[in-house]
C-alpha positions as CSV (number, residue, x, y, z in Angstrom):
1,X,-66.2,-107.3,57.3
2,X,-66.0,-109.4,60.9
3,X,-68.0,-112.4,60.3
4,X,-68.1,-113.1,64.0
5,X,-69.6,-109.5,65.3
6,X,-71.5,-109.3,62.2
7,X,-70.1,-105.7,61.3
8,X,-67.9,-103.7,59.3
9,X,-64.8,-101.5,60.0
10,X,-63.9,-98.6,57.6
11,X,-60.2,-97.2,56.8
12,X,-60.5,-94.7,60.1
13,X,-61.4,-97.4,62.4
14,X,-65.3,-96.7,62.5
15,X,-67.3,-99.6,63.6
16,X,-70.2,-100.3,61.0
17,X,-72.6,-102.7,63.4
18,X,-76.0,-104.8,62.0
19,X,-78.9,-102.5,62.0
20,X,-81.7,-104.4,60.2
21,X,-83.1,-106.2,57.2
22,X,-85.3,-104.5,54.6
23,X,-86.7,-105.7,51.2
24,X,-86.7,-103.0,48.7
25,X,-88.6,-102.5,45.3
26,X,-85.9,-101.4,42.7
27,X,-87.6,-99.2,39.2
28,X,-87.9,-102.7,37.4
29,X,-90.2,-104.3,40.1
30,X,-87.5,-106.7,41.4
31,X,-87.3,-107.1,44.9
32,X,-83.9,-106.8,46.7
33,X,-83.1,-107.7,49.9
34,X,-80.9,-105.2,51.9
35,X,-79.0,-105.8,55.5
36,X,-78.3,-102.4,57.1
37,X,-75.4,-101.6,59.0
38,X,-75.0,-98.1,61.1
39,X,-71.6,-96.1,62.7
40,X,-71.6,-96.7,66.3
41,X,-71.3,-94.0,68.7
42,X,-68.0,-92.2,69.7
43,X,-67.5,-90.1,72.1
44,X,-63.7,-88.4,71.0
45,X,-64.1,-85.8,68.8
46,X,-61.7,-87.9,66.1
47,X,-64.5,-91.1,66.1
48,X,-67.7,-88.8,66.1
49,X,-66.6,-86.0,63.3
50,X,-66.3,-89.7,60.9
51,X,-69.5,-91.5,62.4
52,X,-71.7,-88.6,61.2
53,X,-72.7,-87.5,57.9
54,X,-72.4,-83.4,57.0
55,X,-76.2,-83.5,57.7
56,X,-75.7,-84.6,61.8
57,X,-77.2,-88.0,60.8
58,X,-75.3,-91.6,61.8
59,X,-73.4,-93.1,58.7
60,X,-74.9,-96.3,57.4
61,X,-74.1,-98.9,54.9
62,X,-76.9,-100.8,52.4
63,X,-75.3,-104.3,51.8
64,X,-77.0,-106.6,49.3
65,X,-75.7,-109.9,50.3
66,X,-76.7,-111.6,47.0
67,X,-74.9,-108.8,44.8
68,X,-72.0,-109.0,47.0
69,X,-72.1,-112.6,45.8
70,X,-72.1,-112.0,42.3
71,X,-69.4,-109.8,42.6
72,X,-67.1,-112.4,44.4
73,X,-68.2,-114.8,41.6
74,X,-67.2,-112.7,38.8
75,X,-64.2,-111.5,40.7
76,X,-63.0,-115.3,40.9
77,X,-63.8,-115.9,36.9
78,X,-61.9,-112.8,36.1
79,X,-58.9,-113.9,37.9
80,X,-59.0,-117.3,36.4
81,X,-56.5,-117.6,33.4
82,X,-59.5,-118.2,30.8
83,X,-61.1,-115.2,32.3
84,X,-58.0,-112.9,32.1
85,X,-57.7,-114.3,28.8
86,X,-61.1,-112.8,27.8
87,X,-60.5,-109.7,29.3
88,X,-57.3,-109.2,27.8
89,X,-59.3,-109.5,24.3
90,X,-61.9,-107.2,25.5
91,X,-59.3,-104.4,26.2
92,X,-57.9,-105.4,22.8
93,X,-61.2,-105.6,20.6
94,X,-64.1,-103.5,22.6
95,X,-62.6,-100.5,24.5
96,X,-60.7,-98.9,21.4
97,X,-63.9,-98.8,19.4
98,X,-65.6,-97.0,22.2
99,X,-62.3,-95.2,22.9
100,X,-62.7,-93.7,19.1
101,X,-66.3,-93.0,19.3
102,X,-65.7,-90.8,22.6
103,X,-62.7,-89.0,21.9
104,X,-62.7,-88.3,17.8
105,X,-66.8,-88.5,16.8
106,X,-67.9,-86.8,20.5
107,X,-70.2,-89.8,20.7
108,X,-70.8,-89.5,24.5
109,X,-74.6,-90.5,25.0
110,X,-77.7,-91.5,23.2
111,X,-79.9,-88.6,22.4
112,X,-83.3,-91.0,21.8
113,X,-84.7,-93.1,24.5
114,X,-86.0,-96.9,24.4
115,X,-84.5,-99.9,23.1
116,X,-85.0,-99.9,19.7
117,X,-84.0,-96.5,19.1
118,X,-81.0,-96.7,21.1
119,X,-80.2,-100.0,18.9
120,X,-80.5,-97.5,15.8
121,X,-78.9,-94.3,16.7
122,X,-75.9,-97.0,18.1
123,X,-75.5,-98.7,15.0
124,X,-75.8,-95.7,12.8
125,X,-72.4,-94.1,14.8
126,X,-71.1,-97.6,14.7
127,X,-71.3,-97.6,10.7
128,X,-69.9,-94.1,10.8
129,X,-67.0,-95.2,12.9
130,X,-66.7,-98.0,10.0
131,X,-66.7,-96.0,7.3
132,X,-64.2,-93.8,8.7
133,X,-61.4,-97.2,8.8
134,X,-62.5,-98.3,6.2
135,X,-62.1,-95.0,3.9
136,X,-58.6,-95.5,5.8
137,X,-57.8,-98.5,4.3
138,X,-58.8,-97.4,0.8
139,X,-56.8,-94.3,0.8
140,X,-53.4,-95.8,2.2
141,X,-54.0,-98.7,-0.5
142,X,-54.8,-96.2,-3.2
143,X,-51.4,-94.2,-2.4
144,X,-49.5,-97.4,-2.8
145,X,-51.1,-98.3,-5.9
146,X,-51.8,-95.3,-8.2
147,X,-52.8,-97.4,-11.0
148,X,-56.1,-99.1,-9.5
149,X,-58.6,-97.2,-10.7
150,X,-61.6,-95.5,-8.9
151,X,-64.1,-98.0,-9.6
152,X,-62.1,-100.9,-8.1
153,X,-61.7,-98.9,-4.9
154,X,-65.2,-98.4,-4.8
155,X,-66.1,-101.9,-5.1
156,X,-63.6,-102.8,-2.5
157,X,-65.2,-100.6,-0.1
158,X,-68.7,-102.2,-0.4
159,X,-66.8,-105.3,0.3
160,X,-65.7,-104.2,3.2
161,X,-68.4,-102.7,4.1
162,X,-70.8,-105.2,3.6
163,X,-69.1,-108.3,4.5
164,X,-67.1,-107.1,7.2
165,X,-67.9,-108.7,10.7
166,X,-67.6,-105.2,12.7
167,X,-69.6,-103.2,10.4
168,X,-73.2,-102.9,11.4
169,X,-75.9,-102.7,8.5
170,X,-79.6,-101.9,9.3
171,X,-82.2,-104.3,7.9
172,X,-83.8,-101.0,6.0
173,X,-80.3,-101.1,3.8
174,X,-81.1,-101.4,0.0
175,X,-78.4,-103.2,-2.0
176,X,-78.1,-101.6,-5.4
């Protein structure tokens, strides 16, 4: 972006110049305000073939300045060292859960629609991806201890299960 001309250049030296500004209604009813920027006119071959789209038409950019904002905002707390530090724990914490759910229980998308739904059919694979550590843990602590019987492993797996800060429990749940 050159502040001064008001206009961006891409990576094969295309010159993106200030079109106009248009508000525009997103599916939520918010309205965003948009600066336009089109592909000026070349006349080599070379400038042309990349100012055009397949369909003949100029190429054009959609810039909302106040997003672009944001993102400069959240880049700068990303890169600071409490905001690496949170993101370090994310990839630590978050992304193997979600890692697991893709790749072992083919969780890839929600099969319901709306909010609540979504909340339930989430949770349910959730608790499944629970149960599945946590019958884990049981068995490897049941191979190193033969002598604990049945019972004790089954009341160390409601334990788990029930007090356990990851595990997700729907309010429906009927403690027995």
């Amino acid at each position: 972006y050159d502040n001064a001309t008001d206009s961006f250049t891409d990576q094969h030296h295309i010159q993106f110049s200030f079109k106009q500004v248009y508000n525009r209604t997103d599916k939520y009813g918010f309205q965003r305000t948009i600066r336009k920027y089109e592909a000026n006119q070349y006349d080599d071959p070379e400038g042309y073939h990349y100012s055009i789209t397949e369909r003949g038409n100029q190429r054009s950019i959609q810039i909302n300045p106040h997003w672009e904002m944001e993102k400069r905002l959240i880049r700068v707390k990303l890169s600071s060292k409490t905001g690496a530090s949170i993101y370090a724990k994310r990839k630590i914490e978050v992304e193997p859960v979600f890692g697991n759910l893709k790749a072992n229980l083919a969780f890839k998308r929600l099969s319901v629609r709306g909010l609540e739904k979504a909340k339930n059919e989430l949770g349910i694979i959730l608790m499944a991806g629970n149960l599945k550590k946590m019958m884990k843990i049981i068995l490897s602590s049941r191979q190193q201890s033969q002598k604990s019987s049945w019972k004790n492993l089954v009341n160390k797996f409601f334990q788990l299960l029930f007090y356990s800060e990851v595990s997700f429990v729907p309010a429906t749940c009927i403690f027995i």
